[in-house]
SEDREN-15766 format. One record per residue: residue number from 1; x, z, y of N, C-alpha, C in turn. Coordinates in nm, 3 decimals, m for minus. Example, Ala and Ser with C-alpha at 12.3 -4.5 7.8 and 13.67 -1.06 7.14 Angstrom:
<pts>
1_1.319_0.780_m0.569_1.230_0.780_m0.450_1.320_0.780_m0.330
2_1.285_0.708_m0.225_1.367_0.714_m0.106_1.290_0.787_0.003
</pts>
This chain:
<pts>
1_3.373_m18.955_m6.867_3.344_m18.902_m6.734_3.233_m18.798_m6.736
2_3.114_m18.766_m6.835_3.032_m18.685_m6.841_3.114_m18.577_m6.833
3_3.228_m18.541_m6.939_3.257_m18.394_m6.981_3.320_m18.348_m6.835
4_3.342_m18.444_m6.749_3.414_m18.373_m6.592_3.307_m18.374_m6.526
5_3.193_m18.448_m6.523_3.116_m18.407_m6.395_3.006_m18.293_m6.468
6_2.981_m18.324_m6.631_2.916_m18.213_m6.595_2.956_m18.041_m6.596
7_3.131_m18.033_m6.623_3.193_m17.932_m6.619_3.232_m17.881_m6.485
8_3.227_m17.989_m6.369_3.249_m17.955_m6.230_3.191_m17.875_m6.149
9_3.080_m17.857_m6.147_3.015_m17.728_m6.057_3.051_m17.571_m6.150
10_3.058_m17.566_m6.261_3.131_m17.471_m6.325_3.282_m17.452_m6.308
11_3.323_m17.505_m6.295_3.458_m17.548_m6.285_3.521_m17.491_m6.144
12_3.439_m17.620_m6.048_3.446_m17.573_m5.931_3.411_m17.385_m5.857
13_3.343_m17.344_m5.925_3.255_m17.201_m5.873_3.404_m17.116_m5.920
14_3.438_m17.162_m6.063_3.509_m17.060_m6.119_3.682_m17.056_m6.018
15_3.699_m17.204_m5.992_3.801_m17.218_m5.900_3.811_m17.115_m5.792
16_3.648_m17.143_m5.693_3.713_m17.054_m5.604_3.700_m16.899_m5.570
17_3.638_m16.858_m5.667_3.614_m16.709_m5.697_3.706_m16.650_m5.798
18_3.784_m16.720_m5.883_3.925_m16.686_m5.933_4.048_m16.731_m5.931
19_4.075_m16.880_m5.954_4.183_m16.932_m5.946_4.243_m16.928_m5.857
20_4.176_m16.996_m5.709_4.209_m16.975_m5.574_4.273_m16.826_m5.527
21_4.202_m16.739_m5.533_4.265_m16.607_m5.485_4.397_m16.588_m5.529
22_4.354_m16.611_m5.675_4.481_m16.542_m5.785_4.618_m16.649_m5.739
23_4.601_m16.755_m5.759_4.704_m16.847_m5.666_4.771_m16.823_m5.540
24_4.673_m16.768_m5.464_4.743_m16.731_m5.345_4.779_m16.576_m5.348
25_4.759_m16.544_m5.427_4.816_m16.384_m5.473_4.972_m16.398_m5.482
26_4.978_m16.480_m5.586_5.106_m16.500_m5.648_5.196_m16.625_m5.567
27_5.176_m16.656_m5.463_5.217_m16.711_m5.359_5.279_m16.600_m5.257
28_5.169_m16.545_m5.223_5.172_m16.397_m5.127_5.328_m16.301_m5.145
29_5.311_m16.289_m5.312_5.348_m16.203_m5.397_5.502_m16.211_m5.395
30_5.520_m16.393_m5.422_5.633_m16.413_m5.392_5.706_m16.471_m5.253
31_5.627_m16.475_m5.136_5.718_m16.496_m5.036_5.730_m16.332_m5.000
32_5.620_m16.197_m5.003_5.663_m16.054_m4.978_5.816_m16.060_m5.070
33_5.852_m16.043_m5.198_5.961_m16.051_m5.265_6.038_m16.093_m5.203
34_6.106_m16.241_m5.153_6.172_m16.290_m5.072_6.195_m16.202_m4.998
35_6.118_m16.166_m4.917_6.155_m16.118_m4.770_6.209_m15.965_m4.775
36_6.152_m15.888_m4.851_6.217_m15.732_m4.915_6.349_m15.814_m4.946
37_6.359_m15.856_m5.025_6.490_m15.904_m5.113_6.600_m15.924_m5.029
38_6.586_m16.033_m4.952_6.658_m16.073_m4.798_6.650_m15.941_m4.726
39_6.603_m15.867_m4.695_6.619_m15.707_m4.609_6.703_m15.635_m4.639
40_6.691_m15.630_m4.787_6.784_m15.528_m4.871_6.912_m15.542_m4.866
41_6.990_m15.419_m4.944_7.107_m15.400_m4.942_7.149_m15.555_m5.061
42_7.098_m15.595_m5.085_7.080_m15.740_m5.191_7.130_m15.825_m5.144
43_7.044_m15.896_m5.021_7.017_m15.969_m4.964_7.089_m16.081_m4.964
44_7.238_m16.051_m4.985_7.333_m16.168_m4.966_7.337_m16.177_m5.105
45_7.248_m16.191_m5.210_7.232_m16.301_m5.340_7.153_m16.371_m5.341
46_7.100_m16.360_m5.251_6.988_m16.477_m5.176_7.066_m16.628_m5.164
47_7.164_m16.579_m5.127_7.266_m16.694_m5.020_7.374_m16.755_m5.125
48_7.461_m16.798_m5.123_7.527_m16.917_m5.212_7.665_m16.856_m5.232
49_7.667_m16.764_m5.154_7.859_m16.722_m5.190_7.885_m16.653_m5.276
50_7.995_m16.554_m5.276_8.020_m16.524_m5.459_7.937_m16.332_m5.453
51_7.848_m16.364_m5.515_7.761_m16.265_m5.563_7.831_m16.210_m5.653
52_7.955_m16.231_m5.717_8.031_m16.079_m5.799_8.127_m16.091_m5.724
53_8.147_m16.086_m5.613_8.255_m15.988_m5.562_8.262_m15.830_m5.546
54_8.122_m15.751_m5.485_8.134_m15.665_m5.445_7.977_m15.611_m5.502
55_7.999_m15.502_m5.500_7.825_m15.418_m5.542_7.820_m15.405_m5.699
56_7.627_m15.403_m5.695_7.570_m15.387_m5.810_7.631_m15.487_m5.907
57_7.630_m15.611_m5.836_7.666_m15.713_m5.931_7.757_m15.769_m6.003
58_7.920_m15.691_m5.906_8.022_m15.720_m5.942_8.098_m15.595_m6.069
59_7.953_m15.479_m6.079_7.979_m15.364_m6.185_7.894_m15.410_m6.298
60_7.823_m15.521_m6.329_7.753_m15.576_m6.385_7.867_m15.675_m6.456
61_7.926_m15.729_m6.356_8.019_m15.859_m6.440_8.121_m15.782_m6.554
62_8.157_m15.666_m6.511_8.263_m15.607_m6.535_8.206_m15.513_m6.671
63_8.104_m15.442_m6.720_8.077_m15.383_m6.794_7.974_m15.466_m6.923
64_7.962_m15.619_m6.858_7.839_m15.700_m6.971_7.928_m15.830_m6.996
65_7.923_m15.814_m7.148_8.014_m15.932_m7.186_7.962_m16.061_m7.187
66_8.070_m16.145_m7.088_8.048_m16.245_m7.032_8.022_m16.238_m6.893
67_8.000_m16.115_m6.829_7.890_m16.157_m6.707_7.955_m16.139_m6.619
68_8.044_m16.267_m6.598_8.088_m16.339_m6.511_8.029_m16.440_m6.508
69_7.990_m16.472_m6.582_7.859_m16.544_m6.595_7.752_m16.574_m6.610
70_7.681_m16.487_m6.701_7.586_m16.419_m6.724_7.465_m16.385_m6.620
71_7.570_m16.234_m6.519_7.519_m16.194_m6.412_7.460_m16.296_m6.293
72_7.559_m16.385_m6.271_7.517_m16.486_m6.140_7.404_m16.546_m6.182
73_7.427_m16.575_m6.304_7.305_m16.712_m6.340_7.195_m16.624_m6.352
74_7.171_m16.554_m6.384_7.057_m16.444_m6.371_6.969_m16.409_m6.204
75_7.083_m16.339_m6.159_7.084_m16.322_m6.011_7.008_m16.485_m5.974
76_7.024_m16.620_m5.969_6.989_m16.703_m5.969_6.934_m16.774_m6.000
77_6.844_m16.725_m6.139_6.732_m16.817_m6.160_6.587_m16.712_m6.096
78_6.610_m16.558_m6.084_6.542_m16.497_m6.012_6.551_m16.531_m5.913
79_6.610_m16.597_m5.808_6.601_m16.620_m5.663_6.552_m16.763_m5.671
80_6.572_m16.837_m5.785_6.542_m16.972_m5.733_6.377_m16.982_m5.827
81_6.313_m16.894_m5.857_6.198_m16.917_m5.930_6.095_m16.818_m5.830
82_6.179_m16.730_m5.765_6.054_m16.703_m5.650_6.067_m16.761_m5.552
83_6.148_m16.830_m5.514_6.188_m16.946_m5.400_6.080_m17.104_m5.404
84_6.085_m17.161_m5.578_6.004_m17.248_m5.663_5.837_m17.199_m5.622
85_5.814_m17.116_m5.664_5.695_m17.012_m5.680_5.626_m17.020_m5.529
86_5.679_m16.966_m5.421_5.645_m16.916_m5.319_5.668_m17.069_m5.225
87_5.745_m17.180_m5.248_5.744_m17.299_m5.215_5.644_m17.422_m5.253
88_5.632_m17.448_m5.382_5.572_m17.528_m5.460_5.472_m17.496_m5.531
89_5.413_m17.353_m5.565_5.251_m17.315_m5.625_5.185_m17.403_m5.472
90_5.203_m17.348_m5.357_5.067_m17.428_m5.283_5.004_m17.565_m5.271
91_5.137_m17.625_m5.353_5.136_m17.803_m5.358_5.035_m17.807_m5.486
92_5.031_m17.738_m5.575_4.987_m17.770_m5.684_4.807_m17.735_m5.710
93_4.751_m17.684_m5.622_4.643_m17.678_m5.573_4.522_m17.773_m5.665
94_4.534_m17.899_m5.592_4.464_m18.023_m5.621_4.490_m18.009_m5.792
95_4.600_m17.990_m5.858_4.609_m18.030_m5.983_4.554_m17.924_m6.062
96_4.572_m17.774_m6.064_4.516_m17.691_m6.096_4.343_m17.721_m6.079
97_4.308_m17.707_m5.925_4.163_m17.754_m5.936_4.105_m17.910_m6.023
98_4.171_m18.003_m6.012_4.116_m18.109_m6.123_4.082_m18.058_m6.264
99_4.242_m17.965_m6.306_4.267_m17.971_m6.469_4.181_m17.851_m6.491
100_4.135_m17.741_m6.422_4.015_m17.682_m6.414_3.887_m17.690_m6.469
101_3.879_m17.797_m6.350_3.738_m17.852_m6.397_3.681_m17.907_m6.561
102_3.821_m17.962_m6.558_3.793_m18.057_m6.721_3.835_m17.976_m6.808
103_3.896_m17.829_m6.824_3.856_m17.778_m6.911_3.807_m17.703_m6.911
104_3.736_m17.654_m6.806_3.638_m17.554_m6.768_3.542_m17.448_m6.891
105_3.497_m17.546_m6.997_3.396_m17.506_m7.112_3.507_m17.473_m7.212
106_3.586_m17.502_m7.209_3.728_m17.469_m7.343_3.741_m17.296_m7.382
107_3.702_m17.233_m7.463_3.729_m17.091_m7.471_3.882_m17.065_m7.436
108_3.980_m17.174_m7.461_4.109_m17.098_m7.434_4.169_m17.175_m7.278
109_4.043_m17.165_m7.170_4.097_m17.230_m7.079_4.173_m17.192_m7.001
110_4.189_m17.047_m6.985_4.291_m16.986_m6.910_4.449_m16.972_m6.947
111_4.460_m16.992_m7.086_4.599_m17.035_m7.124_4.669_m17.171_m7.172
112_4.531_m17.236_m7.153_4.555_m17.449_m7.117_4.627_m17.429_m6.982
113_4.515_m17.328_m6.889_4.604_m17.303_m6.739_4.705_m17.235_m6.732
114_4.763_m17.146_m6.761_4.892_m17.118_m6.768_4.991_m17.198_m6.856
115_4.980_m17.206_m6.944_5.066_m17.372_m6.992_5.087_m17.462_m6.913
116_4.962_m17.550_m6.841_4.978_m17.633_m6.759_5.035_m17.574_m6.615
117_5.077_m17.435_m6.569_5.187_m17.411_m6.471_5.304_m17.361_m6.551
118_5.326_m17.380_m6.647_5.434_m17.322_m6.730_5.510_m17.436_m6.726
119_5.470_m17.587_m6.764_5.549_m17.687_m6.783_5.552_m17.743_m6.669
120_5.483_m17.695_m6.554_5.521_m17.739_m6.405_5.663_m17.675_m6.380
121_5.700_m17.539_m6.348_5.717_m17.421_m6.299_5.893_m17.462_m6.422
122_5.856_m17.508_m6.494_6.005_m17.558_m6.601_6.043_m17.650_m6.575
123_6.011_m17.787_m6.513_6.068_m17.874_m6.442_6.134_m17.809_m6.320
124_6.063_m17.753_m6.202_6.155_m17.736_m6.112_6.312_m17.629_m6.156
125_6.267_m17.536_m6.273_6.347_m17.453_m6.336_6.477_m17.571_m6.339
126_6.463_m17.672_m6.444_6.572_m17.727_m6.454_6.638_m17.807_m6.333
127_6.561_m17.869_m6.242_6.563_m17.910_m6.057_6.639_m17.771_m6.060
128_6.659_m17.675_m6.062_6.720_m17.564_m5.994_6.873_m17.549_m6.075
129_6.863_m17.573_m6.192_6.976_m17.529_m6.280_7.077_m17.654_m6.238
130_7.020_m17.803_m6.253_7.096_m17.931_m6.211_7.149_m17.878_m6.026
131_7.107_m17.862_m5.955_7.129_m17.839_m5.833_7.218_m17.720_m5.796
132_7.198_m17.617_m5.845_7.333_m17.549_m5.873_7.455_m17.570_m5.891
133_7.439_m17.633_m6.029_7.566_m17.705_m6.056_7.619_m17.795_m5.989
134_7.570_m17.863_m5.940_7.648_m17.940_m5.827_7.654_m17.872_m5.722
135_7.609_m17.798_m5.659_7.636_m17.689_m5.571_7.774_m17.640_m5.620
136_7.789_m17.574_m5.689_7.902_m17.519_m5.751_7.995_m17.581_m5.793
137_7.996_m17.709_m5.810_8.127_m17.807_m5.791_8.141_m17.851_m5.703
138_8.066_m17.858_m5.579_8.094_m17.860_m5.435_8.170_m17.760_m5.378
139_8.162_m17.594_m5.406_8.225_m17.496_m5.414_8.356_m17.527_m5.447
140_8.377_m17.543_m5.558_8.491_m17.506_m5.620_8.594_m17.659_m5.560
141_8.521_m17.769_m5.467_8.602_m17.884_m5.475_8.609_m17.822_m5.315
142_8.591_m17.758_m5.260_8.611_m17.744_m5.155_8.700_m17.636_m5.154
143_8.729_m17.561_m5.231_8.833_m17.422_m5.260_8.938_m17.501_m5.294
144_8.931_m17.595_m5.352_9.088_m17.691_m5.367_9.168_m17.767_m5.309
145_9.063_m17.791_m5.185_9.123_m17.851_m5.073_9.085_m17.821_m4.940
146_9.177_m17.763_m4.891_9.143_m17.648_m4.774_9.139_m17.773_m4.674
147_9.165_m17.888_m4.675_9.128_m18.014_m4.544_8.991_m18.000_m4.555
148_8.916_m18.063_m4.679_8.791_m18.085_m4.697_8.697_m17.942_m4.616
149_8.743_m17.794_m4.675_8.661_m17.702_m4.647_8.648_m17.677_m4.507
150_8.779_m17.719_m4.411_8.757_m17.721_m4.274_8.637_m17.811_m4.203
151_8.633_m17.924_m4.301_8.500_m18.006_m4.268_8.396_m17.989_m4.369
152_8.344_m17.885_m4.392_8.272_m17.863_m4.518_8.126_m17.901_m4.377
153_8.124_m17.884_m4.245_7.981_m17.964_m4.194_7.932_m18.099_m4.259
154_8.062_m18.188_m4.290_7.955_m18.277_m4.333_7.931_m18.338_m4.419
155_7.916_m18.244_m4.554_7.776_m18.192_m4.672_7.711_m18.190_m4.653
156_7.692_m18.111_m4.517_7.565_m18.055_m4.436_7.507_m18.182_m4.393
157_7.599_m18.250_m4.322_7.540_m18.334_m4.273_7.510_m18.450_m4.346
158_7.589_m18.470_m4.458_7.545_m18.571_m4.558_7.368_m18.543_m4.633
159_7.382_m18.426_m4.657_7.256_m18.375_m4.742_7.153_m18.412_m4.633
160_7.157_m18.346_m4.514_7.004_m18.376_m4.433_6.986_m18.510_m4.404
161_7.109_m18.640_m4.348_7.075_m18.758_m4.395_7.033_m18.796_m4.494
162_7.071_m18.740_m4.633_7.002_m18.817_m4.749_6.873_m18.791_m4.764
163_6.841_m18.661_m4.725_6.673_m18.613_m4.732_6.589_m18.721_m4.627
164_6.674_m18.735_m4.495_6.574_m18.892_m4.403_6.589_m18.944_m4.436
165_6.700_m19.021_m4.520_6.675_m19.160_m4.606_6.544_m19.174_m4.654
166_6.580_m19.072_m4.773_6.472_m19.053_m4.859_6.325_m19.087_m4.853
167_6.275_m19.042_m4.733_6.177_m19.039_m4.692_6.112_m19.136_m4.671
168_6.207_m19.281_m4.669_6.179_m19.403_m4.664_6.152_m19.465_m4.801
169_6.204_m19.443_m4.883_6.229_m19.528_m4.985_6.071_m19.504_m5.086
170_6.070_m19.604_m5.174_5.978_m19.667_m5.278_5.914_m19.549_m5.360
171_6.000_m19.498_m5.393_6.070_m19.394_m5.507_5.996_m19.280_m5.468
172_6.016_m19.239_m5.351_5.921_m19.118_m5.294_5.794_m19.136_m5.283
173_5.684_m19.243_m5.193_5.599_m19.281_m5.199_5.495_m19.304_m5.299
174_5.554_m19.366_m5.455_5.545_m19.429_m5.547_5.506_m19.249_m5.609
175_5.597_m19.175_m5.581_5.596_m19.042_m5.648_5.431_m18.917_m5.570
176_5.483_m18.963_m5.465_5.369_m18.901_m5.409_5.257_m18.939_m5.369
177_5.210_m19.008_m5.441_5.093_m19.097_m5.501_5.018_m19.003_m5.567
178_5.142_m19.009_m5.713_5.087_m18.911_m5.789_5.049_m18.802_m5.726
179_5.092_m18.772_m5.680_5.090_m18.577_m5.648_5.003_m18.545_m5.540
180_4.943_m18.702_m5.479_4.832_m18.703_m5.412_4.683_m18.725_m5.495
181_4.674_m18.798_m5.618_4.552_m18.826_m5.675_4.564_m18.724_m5.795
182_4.569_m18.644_m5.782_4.567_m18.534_m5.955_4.462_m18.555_m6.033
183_4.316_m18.591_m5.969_4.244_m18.607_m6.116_4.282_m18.751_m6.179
184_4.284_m18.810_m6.098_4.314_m18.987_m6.197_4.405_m18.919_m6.288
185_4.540_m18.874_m6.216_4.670_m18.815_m6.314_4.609_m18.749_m6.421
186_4.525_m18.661_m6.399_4.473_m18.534_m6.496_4.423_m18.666_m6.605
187_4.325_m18.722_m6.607_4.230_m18.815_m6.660_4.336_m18.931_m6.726
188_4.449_m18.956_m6.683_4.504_m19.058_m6.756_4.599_m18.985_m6.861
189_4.621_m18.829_m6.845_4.759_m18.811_m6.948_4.686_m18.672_m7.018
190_4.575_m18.651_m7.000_4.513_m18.525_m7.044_4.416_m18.660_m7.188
191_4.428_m18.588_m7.325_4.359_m18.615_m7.440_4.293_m18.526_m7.451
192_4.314_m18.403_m7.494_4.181_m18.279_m7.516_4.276_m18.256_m7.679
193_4.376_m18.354_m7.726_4.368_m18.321_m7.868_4.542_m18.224_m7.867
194_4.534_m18.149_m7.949_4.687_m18.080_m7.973_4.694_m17.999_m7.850
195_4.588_m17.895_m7.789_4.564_m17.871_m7.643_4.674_m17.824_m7.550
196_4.726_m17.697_m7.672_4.867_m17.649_m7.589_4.997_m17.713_m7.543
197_4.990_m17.811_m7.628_5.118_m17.916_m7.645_5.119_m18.008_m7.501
198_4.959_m18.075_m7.520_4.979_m18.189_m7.369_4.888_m18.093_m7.274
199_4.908_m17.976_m7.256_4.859_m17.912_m7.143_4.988_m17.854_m7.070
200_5.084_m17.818_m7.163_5.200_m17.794_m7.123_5.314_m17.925_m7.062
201_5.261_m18.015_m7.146_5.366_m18.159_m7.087_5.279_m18.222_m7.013
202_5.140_m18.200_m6.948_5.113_m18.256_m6.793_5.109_m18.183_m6.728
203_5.196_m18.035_m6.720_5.244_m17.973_m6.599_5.376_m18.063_m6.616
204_5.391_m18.099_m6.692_5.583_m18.145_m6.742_5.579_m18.261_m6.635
205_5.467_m18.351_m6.683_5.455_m18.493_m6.577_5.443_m18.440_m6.444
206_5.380_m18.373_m6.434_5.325_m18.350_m6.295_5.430_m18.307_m6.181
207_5.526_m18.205_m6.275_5.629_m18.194_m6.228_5.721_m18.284_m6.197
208_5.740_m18.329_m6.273_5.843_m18.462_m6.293_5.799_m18.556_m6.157
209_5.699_m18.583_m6.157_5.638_m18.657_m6.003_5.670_m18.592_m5.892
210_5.664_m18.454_m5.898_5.670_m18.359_m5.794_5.812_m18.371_m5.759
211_5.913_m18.326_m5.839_6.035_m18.320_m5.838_6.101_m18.445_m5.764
212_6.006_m18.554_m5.801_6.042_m18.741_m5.780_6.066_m18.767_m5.610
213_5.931_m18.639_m5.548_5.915_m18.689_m5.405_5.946_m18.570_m5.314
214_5.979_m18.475_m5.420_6.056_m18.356_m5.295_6.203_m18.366_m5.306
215_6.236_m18.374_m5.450_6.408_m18.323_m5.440_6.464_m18.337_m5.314
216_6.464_m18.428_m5.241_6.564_m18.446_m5.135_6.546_m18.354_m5.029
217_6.431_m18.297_m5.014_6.408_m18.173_m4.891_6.408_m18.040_m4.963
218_6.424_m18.039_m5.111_6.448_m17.891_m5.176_6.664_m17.885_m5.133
219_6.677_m18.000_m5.133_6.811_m17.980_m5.165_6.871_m17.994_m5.033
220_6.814_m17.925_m4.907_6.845_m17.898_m4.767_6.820_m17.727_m4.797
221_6.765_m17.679_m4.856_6.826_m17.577_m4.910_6.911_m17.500_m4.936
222_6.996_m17.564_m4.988_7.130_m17.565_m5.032_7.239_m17.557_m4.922
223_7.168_m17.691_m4.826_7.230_m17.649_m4.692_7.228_m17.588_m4.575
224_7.069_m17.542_m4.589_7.045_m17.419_m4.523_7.087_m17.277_m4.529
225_7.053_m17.303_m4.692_7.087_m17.134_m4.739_6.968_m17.061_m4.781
226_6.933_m17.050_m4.922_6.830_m17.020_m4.973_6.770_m16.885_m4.881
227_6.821_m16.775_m4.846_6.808_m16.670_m4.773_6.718_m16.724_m4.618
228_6.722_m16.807_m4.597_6.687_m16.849_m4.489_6.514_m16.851_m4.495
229_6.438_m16.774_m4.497_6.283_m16.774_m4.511_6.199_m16.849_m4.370
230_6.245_m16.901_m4.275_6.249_m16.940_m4.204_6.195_m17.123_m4.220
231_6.349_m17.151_m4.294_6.350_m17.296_m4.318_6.225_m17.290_m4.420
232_6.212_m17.222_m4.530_6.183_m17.249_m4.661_6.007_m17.243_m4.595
233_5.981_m17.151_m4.538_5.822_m17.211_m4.474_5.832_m17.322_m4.463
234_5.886_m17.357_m4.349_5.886_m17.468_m4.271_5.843_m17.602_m4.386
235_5.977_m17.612_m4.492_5.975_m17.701_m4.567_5.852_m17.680_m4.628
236_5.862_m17.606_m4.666_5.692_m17.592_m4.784_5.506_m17.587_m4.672
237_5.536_m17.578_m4.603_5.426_m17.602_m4.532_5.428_m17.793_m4.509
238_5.550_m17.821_m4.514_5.596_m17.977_m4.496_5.532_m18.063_m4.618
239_5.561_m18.013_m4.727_5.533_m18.073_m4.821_5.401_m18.025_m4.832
240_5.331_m17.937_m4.865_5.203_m17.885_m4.895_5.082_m18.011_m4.768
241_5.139_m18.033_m4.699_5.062_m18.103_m4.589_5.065_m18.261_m4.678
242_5.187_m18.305_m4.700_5.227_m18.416_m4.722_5.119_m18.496_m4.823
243_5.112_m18.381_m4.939_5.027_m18.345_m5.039_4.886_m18.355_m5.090
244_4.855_m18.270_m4.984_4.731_m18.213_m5.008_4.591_m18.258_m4.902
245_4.695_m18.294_m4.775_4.616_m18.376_m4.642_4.566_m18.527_m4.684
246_4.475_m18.571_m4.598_4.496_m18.725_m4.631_4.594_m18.788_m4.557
247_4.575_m18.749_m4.454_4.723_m18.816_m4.385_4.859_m18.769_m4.350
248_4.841_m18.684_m4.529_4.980_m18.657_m4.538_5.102_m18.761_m4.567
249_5.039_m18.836_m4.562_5.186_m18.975_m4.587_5.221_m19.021_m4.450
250_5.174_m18.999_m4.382_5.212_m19.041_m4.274_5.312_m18.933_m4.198
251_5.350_m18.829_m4.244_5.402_m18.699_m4.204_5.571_m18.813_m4.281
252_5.573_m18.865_m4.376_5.702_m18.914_m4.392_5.797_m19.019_m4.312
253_5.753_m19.127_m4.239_5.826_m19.165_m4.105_5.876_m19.058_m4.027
254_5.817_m19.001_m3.943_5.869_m18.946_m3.857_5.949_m18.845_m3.868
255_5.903_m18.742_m4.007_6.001_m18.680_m4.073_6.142_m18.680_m4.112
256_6.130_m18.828_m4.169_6.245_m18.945_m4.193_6.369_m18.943_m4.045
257_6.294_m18.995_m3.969_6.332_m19.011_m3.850_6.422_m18.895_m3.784
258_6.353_m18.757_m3.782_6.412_m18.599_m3.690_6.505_m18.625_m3.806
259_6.508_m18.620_m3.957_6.641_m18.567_m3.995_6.754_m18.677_m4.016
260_6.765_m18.772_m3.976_6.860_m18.896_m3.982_6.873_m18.829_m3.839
261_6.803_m18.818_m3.726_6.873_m18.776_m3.600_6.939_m18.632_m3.591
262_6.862_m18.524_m3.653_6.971_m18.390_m3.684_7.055_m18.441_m3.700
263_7.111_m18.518_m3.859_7.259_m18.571_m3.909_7.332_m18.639_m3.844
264_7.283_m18.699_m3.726_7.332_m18.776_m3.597_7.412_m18.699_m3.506
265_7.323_m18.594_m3.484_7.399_m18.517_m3.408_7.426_m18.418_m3.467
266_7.468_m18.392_m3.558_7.566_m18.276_m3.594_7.696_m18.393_m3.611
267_7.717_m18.534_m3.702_7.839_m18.565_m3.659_7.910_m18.586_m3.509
268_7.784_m18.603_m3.423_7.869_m18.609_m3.297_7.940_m18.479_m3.245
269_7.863_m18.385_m3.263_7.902_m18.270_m3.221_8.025_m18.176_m3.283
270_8.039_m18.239_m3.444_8.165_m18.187_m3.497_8.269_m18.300_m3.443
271_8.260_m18.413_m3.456_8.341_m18.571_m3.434_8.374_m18.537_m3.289
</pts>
């Protein structure tokens, strides 16, 4: 406990005269992106439908081998890593400032810190790649059966119920624990030895916790429509509260509650 408290007022100073800004730079940085992006003649690769049909992208599929595949997944890990970025850097706050502090005196502390958002920032990467894909077999199971696609609402409405479930259960709570106490976290999985290695795999944990107690409101997303900058505040100001407040746990009942009643009434209203 010496090497954190007496690295903390150093630590701390350096936080908020660099880290802090630069964090919200690259927050800034990427919801401006978003929103140009969504303006543009682009804009609809923001959104979930078939991005090589028509344009830049569909002269892309056609002249780069493979990129029929290639192209989309591209087009899509750029939209879903400034989406990640501009959603989930503000949650991570508390953990950056802990893991800060404690390595504050380290000559290579600024790339312990980028490691440790590198193996954050790669968890949700793969959260994005898994979620796709089932996205995209939702696609393609709904192109096969034109009954289902007439009721393709309730996905919709399945997904925002599962996100109020969610909100109840063990699993989330248990998760956002973690992602509420970051120095204990920092202090129980941080050694100091092999630095790059477990600086990079307790962004890995950290993520992994993170991932534990959002997935279910990242993946209203999906049913919103990534393009939607609107929702994606909304959500990320949701979670960032949840987080980072003290009585952010208490933001999960009632939360719970509006979206089990959205999903309520969207089946009545299609039914």
């Amino acid at each position: 406990m010496s090497v954190i408290s007496g690295a903390a007022p150093a630590g701390a100073t350096r936080h908020r005269r660099v880290f802090v800004p630069v964090l919200a730079a690259l927050v800034a940085l990427a919801w401006l992106a978003l929103w140009a992006w969504a303006r543009s003649p682009y804009g609809r690769y923001l959104e979930h439908g078939d991005w090589t049909a028509s344009g830049p992208a569909a002269f892309l599929c056609r002249v780069i081998p493979a990129g029929d595949v290639l192209v989309p997944a591209a087009l899509y890990a750029v939209a879903w890593i400034l989406m990640t970025a501009a959603m989930m850097l503000p949650t991570t706050l508390p953990l950056v400032n802990a893991f800060d502090r404690l390595t504050a005196e380290r000559p290579d502390h600024g790339r312990l810190l980028a490691l440790l958002a590198l193996g954050y920032m790669a968890v949700w990467g793969a959260f994005g790649v898994a979620a796709h894909a089932l996205h995209g077999a939702l696609l393609a199971l709904l192109a096969s059966a034109p009954t289902l696609a007439w009721h393709g609402w309730v996905i919709g409405a399945a997904t925002i119920a599962l996100a109020g479930a969610f909100q109840f259960s063990k699993l989330k709570h248990r998760c956002l624990e973690k992602c509420r106490t970051p120095l204990s976290f920092v202090i129980e999985h941080w050694r100091g030895q092999a630095q790059a290695r477990h600086a990079f795999a307790l962004g890995v944990h950290h993520g992994l916790f993170c991932v534990g107690c959002c997935w279910a409101l990242m993946l209203l997303m999906f049913a919103l429509g990534t393009g939607s900058l609107g929702w994606m505040l909304l959500l990320a100001a949701v979670m960032a509260v949840e987080k980072n407040f003290r009585w952010g746990h208490r933001l999960s009942t009632p939360l719970g509650i509006a979206l089990l009643a959205w999903a309520g009434v969207l089946v009545v209203v299609h039914a």
